[in-house]
Every structure is written in structure tokens, then in C-alpha cells.
C-alpha positions as CSV (number, residue, x, y, z in Angstrom):
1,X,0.0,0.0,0.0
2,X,1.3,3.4,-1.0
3,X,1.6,5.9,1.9
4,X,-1.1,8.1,0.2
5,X,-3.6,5.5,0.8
6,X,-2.1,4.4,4.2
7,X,-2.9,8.1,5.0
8,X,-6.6,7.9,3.3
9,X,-7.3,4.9,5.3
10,X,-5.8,6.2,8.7
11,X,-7.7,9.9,8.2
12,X,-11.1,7.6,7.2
13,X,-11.0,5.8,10.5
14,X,-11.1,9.3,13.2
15,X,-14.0,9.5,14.8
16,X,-16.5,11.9,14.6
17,X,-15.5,14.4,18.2
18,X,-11.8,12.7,17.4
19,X,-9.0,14.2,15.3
20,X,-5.2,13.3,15.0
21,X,-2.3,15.8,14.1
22,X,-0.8,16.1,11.0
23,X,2.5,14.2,12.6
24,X,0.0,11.9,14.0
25,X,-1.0,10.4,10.9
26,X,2.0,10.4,9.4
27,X,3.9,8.0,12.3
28,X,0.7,5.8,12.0
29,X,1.1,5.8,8.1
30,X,4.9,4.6,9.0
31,X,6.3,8.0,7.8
32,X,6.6,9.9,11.1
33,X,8.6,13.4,9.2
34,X,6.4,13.0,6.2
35,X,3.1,15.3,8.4
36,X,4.0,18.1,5.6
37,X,3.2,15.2,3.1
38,X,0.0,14.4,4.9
39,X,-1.1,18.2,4.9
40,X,-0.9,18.0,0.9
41,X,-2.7,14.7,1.1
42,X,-5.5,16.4,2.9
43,X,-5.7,19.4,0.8
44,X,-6.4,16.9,-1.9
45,X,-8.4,15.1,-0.6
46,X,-11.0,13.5,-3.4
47,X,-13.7,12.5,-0.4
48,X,-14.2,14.3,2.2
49,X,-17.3,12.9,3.1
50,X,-15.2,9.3,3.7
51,X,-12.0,10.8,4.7
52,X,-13.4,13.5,7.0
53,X,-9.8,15.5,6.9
54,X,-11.4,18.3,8.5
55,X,-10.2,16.1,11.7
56,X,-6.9,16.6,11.3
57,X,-5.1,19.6,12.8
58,X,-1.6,20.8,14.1
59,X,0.4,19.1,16.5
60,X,0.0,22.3,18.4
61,X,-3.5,22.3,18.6
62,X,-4.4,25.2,16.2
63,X,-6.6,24.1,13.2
64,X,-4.0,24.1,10.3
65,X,-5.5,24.8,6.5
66,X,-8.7,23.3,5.3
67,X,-9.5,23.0,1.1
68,X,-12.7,24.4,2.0
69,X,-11.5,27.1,4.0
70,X,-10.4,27.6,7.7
71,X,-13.6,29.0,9.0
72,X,-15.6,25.7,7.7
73,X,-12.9,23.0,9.2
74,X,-13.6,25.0,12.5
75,X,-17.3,25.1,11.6
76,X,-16.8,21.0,11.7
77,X,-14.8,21.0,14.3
78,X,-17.6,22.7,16.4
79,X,-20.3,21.0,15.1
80,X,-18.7,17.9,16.4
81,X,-17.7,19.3,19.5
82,X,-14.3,19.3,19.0
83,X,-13.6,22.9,19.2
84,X,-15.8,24.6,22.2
85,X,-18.7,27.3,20.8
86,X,-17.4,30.6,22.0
């Protein structure tokens, strides 16, 4: 399995309220400096509805980038209750 898809598969099994750091999922994916790698992974993501990459965020606990834009990854992230409403 190619690390892309090692990444897809790891990012498609967080659970919803979950989410994993870039750096994270790239030690899972067996690349643990390859999280830059991941980020551009997740920006092209072709399924976001089955790899919910809107759940992966900075090892220091700040959102990171979203394709969609930052404001709806922390939109998600509330809705989920991830991030606390204000």
C-alpha cells in the first residue's frame, strides 16, 4: 500500500469528536517526518465525506489549512464538538 492510501485509510477511521495531528498520521502511516506530506494529502483530498480530513489539525493544537477554507474545518470542528462554541 502506498503511503497516500495508508494516510486515506488512517484519516477515514477518526471519529467523529476525534482528530489526529498532521505528525500523528503520518507516524501511523509509517512516515513519522512525512506530516508536511499528509497536509498536501489532505488538501487533496478526493472524499471528504469518507476521509473526514477536516479532523486533522496541528500538533500544536491550532486548526492548520482546510481546502474548504479555515472558517468551515472549524465550523466542523464545532459542530462535532471538538472545538468549544465561543
Amino acid at each position: 500500500m502506498k503511503f497516500k492510501e495508508r494516510v486515506l485509510k488512517i484519516v477515514s477511521k477518526i471519529p467523529k469528536g476525534k482528530t489526529m495531528s498532521y505528525a500523528e498520521v503520518a507516524k501511523a502511516a509509517g512516515s513519522p517526518n512525512a506530516y508536511r506530506a499528509v497536509g498536501n494529502i489532505m488538501h487533496n483530498n478526493p472524499d471528504s465525506k469518507r476521509v473526514p480530513c477536516h479532523r486533522v489539525i496541528k500538533s500544536d493544537g491550532t486548526v492548520g489549512g482546510y481546502a474548504n477554507g479555515v472558517k468551515k474545518k472549524i465550523a466542523l470542528l464545532k459542530k462535532e464538538g471538538v472545538i468549544k462554541p465561543n
